[in-house]
C-alpha positions in Angstrom: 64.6 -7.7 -17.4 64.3 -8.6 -21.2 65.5 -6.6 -24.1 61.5 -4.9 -24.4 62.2 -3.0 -21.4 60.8 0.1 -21.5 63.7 2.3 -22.8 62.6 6.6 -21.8 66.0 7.7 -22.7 65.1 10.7 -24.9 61.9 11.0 -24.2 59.6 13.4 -22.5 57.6 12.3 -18.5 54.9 14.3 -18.5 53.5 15.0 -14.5 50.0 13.6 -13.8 48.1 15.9 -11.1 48.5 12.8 -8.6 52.3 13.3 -8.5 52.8 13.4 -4.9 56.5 15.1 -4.8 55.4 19.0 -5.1 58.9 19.1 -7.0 57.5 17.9 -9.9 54.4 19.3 -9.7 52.8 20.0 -13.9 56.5 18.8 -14.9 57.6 18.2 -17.9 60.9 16.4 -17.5 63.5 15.3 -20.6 65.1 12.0 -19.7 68.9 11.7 -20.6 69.5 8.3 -19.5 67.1 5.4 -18.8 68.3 1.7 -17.7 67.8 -1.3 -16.0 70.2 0.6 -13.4 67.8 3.6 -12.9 67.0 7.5 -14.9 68.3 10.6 -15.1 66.5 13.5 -16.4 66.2 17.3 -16.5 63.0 18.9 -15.8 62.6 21.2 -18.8 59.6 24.0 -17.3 61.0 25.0 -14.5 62.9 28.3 -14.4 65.0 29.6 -11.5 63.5 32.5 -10.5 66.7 33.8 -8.5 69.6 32.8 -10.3 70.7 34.3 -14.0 73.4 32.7 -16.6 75.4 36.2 -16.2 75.5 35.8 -12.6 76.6 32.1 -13.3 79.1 33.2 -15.3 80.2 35.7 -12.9 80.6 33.4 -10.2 82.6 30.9 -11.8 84.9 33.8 -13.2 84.0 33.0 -17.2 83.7 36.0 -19.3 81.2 36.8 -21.7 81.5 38.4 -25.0 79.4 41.8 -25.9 76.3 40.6 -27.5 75.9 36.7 -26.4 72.8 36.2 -25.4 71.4 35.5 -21.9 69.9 31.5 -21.4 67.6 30.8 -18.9 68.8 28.9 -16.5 66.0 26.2 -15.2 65.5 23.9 -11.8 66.5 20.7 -13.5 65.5 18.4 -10.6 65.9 17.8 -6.6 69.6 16.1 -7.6 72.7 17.8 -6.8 71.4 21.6 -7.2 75.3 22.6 -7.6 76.1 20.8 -10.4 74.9 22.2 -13.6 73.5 20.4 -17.2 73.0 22.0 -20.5 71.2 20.3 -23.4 71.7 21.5 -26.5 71.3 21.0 -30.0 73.9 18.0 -31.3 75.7 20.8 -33.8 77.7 20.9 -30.5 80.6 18.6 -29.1 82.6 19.1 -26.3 85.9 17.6 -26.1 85.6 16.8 -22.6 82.7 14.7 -23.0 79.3 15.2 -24.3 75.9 12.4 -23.9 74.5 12.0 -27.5 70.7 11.3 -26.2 69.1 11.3 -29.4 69.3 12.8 -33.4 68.2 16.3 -32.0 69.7 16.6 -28.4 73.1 16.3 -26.7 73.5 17.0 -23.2 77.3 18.3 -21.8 77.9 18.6 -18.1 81.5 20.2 -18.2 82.4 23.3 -17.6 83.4 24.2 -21.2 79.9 24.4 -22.3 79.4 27.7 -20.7 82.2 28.9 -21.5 81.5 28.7 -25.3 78.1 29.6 -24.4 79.6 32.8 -23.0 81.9 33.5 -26.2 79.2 33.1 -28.5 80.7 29.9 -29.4 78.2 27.1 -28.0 75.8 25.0 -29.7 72.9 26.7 -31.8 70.4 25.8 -29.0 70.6 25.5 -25.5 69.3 25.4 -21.9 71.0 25.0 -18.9 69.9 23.4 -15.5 71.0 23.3 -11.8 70.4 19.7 -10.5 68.6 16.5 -11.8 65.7 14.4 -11.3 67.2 10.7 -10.4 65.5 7.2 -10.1 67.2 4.5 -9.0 66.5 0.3 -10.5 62.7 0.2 -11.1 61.6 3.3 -9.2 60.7 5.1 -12.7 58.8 2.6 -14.0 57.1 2.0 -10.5 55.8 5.6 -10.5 54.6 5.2 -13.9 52.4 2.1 -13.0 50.8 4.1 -9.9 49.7 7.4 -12.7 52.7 9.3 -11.2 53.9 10.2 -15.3 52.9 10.1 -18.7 55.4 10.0 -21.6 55.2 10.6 -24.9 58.3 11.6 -27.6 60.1 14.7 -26.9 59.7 17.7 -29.5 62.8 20.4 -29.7 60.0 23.3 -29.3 59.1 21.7 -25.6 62.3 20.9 -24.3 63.9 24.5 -25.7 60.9 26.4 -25.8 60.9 30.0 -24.0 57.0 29.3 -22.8 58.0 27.4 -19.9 54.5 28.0 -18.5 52.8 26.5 -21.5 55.1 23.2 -21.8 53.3 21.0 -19.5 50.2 21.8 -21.5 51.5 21.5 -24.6 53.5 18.3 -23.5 49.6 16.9 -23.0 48.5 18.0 -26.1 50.7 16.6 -27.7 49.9 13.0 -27.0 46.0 13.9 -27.0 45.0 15.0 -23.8 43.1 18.2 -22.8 44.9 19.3 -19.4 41.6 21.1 -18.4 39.9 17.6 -18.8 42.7 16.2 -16.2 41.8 16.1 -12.1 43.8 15.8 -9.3 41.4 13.6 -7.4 39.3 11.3 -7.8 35.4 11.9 -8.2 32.2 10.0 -7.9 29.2 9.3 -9.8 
C-alpha cells in the first residue's frame, strides 16, 4: 500500500445499522492500532452488565483503597474476553509498557494499571475493557467499503463518557448525521 493509506489509529468506527456481526451492533469502537498488518480497537459503549471493577479486583487479589472510585468496566470486543485494556488519559505511564495512541489517550494492558487504579494512584481518566475488536490485513478497510463503519475523530467525552447509551448517537452527530434519519434496510421509491 502507499504511504496515503488510510491510517484509523486514534480514531473513532462508528456502526452503520447494516453491520451484520450483532457484536457490534450501534458500536462505537476507539481504534488503538491501525496498519497495513490489520486493527485493534476497544468498543467504547458497551458495558458489562455482570461483571464490576471491585469484583475484578477481587479476583485478581488487588486491594483497593477506601474512597477510590468504582470504573465501569465495558465489552471491549469479541477478542480474547480474559484479557483486559484500560485507556486512559496520557497523564499516566506505566513502566511496564503503555501505547501512546494519540495527544489525549494512552492505552496500558498490564496489570499495574489496576492496581494504581485501585490505590487511587492511576491516570486522571480511565475505562477499562475485557476483550478487543481485531481485523486482520485489509479486513477493516473491506467492511468500510461495504457501509459496515463510519469514522470520524474521537472526542475524550465519547470514548470516557458515563452515557454509554448515548455514545453511538452522539458519535453520529458529531460528524453530521441524524441517527433517526439512518435505516437498517434498504427502501424503495
Amino acid at each position: 500500500m502507499t504511504s496515503d493509506r488510510l491510517d484509523l489509529t486514534g480514531k473513532l468506527l462508528i456502526a452503520m445499522p447494516e453491520m451484520g456481526d450483532p457484536r457490534f451492533a450501534q458500536s462505537v469502537v476507539y481504534m488503538c492500532a491501525h496498519s497495513n498488518d490489520g486493527g485493534m480497537g476497544l468498543i467504547v459503549n458497551k458495558p458489562q452488565t455482570d461483571v464490576r471493577f471491585s469484583d475484578l479486583l477481587e479476583q485478581l487479589g488487588i486491594d483497593r483503597s477506601p474512597g477510590v472510585r468504582d470504573i465501569r468496566v465495558h465489552f471491549g470486543g469479541p477478542v480474547d474476553h480474559a484479557r483486559g485494556f484500560v485507556l486512559h488519559s496520557t497523564d499516566y505511564r506505566s513502566e511496564h509498557g503503555t501505547l501512546r495512541v494519540d495527544d489525549n489517550i494512552s492505552m496500558t494492558a498490564t496489570l499495574d494499571v489496576l492496581e494504581h487504579i485501585a490505590q487511587g494512584k492511576g491516570p486522571d481518566t480511565s475505562m477499562l475493557a475485557l476483550g478487543y475488536a481485531g481485523w486482520g490485513p485489509g479486513q477493516l478497510e473491506a467492511e468500510i467499503a461495504q457501509n459496515g463503519w463510519l469514522t470520524c475523530d474521537a472526542r475524550d467525552d465519547i470514548v470516557f463518557g458515563r452515557a454509554n447509551e448515548h455514545k453511538w448517537s452522539a458519535a453520529l452527530k458529531h460528524i453530521g448525521i441524524d441517527p433517526l434519519l439512518l435505516s437498517g434496510t434498504a427502501g424503495r421509491a
